[in-house]
N, C-alpha and C positions, 0 to 999 in steps of 0.2 A: 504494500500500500504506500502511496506516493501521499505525504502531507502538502499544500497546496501555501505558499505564501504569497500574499498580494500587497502592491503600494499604490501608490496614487497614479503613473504614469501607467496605464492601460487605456485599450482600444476596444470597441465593443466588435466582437466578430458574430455573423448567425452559427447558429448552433445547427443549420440542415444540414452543410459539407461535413462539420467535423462529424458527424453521426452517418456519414453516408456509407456504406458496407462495401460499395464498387473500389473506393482511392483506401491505398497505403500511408501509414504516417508520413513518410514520405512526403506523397503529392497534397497532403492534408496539410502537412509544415510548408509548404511552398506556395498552395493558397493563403492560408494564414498571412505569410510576411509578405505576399503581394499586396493585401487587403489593408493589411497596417501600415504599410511603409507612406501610404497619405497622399503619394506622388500620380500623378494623369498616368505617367511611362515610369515602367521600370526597366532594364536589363535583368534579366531572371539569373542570368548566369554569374552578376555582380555579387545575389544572395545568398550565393554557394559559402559554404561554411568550409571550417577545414575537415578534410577528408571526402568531400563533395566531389566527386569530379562532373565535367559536361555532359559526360554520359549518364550520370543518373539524375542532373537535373532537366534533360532532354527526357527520358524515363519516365519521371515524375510529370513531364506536360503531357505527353502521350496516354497515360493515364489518364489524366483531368481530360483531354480531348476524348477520349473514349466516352465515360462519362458526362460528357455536357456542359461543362467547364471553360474548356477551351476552345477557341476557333482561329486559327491560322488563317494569318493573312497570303490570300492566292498572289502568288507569285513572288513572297515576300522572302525575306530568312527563315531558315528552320523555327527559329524560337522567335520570329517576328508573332503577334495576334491579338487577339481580342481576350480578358480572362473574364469569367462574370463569377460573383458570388453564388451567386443560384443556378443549377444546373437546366439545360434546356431539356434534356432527356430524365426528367425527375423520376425515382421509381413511386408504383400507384399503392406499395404497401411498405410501411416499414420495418417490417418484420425481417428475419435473415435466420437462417438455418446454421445449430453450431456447427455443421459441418464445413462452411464458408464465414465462420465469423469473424477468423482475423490473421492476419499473419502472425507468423513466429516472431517473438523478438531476439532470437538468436536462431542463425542456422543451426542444424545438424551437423551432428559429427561423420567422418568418413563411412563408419558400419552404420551410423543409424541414417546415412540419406541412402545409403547402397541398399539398404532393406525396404526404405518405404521406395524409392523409385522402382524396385522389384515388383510391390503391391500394387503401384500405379501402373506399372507395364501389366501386369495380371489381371487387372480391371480392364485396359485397351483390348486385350485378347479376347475377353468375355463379350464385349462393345463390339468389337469387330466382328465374333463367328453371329452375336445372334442379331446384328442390327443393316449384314449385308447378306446375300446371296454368294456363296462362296462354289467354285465348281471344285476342287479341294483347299481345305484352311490348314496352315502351317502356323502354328502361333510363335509369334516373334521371341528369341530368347535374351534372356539375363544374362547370358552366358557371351555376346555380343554386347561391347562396350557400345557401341553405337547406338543400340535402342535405349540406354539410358542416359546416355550422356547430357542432352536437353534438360531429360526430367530433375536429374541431380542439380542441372546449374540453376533451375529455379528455386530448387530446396537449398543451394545454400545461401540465394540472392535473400532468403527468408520467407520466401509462400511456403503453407500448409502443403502437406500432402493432402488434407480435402479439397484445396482449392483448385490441385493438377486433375482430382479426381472429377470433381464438378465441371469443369472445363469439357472431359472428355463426356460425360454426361448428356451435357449442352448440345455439344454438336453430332451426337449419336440422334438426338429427341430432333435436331432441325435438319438434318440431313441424312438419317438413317434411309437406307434403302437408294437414295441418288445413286447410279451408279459414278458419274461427273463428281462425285466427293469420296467412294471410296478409296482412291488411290493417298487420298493428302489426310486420310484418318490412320495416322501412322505414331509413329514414335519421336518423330520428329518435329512436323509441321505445325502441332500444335501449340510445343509448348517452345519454338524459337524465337529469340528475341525481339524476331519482329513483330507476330502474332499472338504473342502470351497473355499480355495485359490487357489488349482490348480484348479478345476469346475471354476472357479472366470478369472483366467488365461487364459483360453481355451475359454471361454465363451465370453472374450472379444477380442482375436484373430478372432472366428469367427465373430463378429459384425463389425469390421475393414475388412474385406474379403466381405463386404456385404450383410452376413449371406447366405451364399449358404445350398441350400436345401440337406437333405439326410447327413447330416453326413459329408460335405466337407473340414473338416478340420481329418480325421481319420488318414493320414497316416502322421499328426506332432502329433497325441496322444501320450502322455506314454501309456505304456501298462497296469501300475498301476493307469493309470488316476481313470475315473468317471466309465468306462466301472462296471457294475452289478459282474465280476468274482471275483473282489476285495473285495468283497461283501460274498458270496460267500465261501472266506478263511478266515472269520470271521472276516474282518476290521473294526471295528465297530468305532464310534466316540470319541470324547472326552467328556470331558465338555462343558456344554453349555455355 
């Protein structure tokens, strides 16, 4: 339990972001000191604290943009854009499942992300034989560094192993059965850098909606979301 002391120099911020289940401390502390800092314009990458580097404050806007947060100015700089305190894609309940409730505040250690990334590959497999038409299924092995390599680097960026799992979840319930999406429901595509956080985003939008069948969050998609076309025009990931 954290004791809370306060002085007289504060700033009133809404209380909807910081209670939003979609943004990481992270993108929550990078809303926060946009909102406080007073100024029309800020440079976001000025904010960066020590140990911050670009890429995770780049990270943290891609989040808030998933989210409804951000909007990038078209043709602009990468971290040029618009930020609003209140999200345009707001979720319709506020409830959240403890399975997606928060990230870790410490990764995992080497045996314990090699374990749950194994669980997580074990759930894909299950995802995959019963959610495609398979003419023979070979389930992907642990035993191949490559099908967990992704899942690990998320677990030790600090997501949950439920939220690698709800991800796969998500896109099993909006694309199960597409043949155009079984190939990129893999070990990989979901959980890479490019694709994680907003998959991550959306995934737990739809589990706050109840997780309605068929796809029922499609028309708050980005269009560059998760959707396979992204794919497609060679979006490929990052690093693990």
């Amino acid at each position: 339990m954290i004791e809370i002391e306060r002085d007289e120099d504060r700033v009133a911020l809404p209380r909807a972001f910081l209670r939003d289940p979609r943004l990481s401390l992270r993108a929550k502390g990078l809303l926060a000191a946009l909102l406080a800092s007073g100024e029309r314009e800020v440079d976001a990458l000025a904010l960066a604290g020590a140990g911050d580097r670009p890429r995770d404050v780049d990270a943290a806007l891609r989040q808030l943009e998933a989210a409804g947060y951000f909007a990038r100015t078209p043709g602009g700089a990468g971290l040029a854009g618009t930020m609003r305190e209140t999200s345009a894609l707001p979720l319709l309940e506020a409830r959240q499942a403890p399975a997606t409730a928060a990230r870790r505040e410490s990764p995992p250690g080497d045996e314990a992300s090699r374990a749950a990334a194994e669980r997580v590959l074990g759930r894909l497999n299950e995802l995959r034989k019963a959610s495609w038409t398979w003419a023979r299924y070979t389930p992907l092995s642990a035993r191949h560094a490559k099908n967990t390599e992704h899942m690990r680097g998320r677990l030790r960026e600090g997501y949950g192993e439920g939220d690698l799992m709800l991800v796969l979840e998500y896109l099993a319930a909006v694309d199960g059965g597409k043949d155009e999406s079984r190939r990129y429901f893999d070990s990989v595509t979901p959980f890479n850098t490019k694709n994680f956080e907003r998959n991550l985003a959306m995934a737990r939008d739809w589990d706050a909606r109840g997780r309605p069948p068929g796809g029922g969050l499609r028309p708050l998609q980005r269009p560059d979301g998760h959707d396979p076309a992204i794919y497609e025009r060679r979006v490929k990931g990052g690093s693990a």
